[in-house]
C-alpha angles and dihedrals in degrees: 000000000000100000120033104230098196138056095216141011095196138102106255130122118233121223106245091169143057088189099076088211086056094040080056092053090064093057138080141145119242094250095057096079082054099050094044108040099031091075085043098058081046088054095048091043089049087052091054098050115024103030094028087034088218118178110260086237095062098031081061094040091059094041084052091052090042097050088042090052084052088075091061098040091053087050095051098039093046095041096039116020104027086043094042107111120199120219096222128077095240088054099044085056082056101043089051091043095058095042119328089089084061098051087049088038106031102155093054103134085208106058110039092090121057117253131242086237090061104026098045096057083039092047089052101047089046086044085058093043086051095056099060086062098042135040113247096273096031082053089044088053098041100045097044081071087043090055093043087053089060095049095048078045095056099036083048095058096049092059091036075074114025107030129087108231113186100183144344149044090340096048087050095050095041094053089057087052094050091051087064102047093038104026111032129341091203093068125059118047102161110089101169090026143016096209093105094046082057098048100039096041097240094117123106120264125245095256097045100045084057094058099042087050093062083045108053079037088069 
């Protein structure tokens, strides 16, 4: 590779904050997500059919549609709003606190899955947004696969990173994550899936992807 797009491959955690209670925001092990929101899609799937009384086949229609929008979702937020960098000092700290430190520390067991502190206030202001567009059960069914997307996105990415993959659909899929961290940061959107880097044109291209593989092989 001809310019080197992170300051360390280790594992080590940076320090972000002076404030130790802040320093601990930043962090989170990859089974948290799991512990905390899982309980959470079986609260919303219970709404829907027990207290909604929605037809299973609904109910699984609308966690189909949400799991498959989180696609989407995963591919805006992390184009356009991960890779946006601010011209002024304040919104560059910002900018390295939500997802530059990754790109420079991309092997920090840490900070490859997003943290309660982050995903909780973003869940809730999605979840409002949500509910100008469903009614209260449709919403509860729809969002329990949304919130399932972002966990398969977030467990993805830690063993995008940390994971061996040999063959198959996730090497496949980590290679094309590792494009983007070690080739060019401005391709390859898609973490759980490169279907939006297809459709949108942002993903690398055959000869190139040849070439960066042998290199972050070496």
């Amino acid at each position: 590779m001809a310019k080197k797009l992170y300051v360390s491959n280790s594992t080590e955690s940076p320090r972000m904050f002076k404030n130790d209670f802040l320093e601990s925001l930043t962090k989170i092990h990859y089974t948290v997500p799991l512990i905390f929101w899982v309980p959470v899609i079986c609260y919303f799937i219970y709404k829907a059919y027990v207290i909604g009384e929605m037809p299973a086949g609904r109910i699984a229609l609308y966690f189909l549609f949400g799991l498959a929008f989180w696609t989407l979702a995963e591919y805006v937020l992390h184009r356009w709003v991960f890779h946006y960098y601010p011209k002024s000092a304040w919104g560059q700290r910002i900018h390295f606190i939500f997802h530059g430190v990754h790109h420079d520390y991309p092997k920090d067991r840490l900070r490859l899955v997003m943290p309660l502190s982050a995903s909780i206030p973003m869940a809730a202001v999605i979840y409002f947004i949500f509910s100008l567009f469903f009614t209260e059960f449709t919403l509860a069914a729809f969002f329990s696969g949304f919130i399932l997307g972002y966990l398969i996105y977030d467990e993805c990415h830690y063993a995008m990173h940390h994971a061996n993959f040999k063959s198959g659909l996730f090497k496949k899929i980590k290679d094309h994550h590792m494009l983007h961290h070690y080739s060019d940061p401005e391709r390859g959107f898609g973490v759980s899936s490169a279907l939006w880097d297809i459709i949108f044109d942002s993903g690398f291209r055959k000869k190139e992807t040849k070439k960066d593989r042998g290199a972050i092989k070496k």
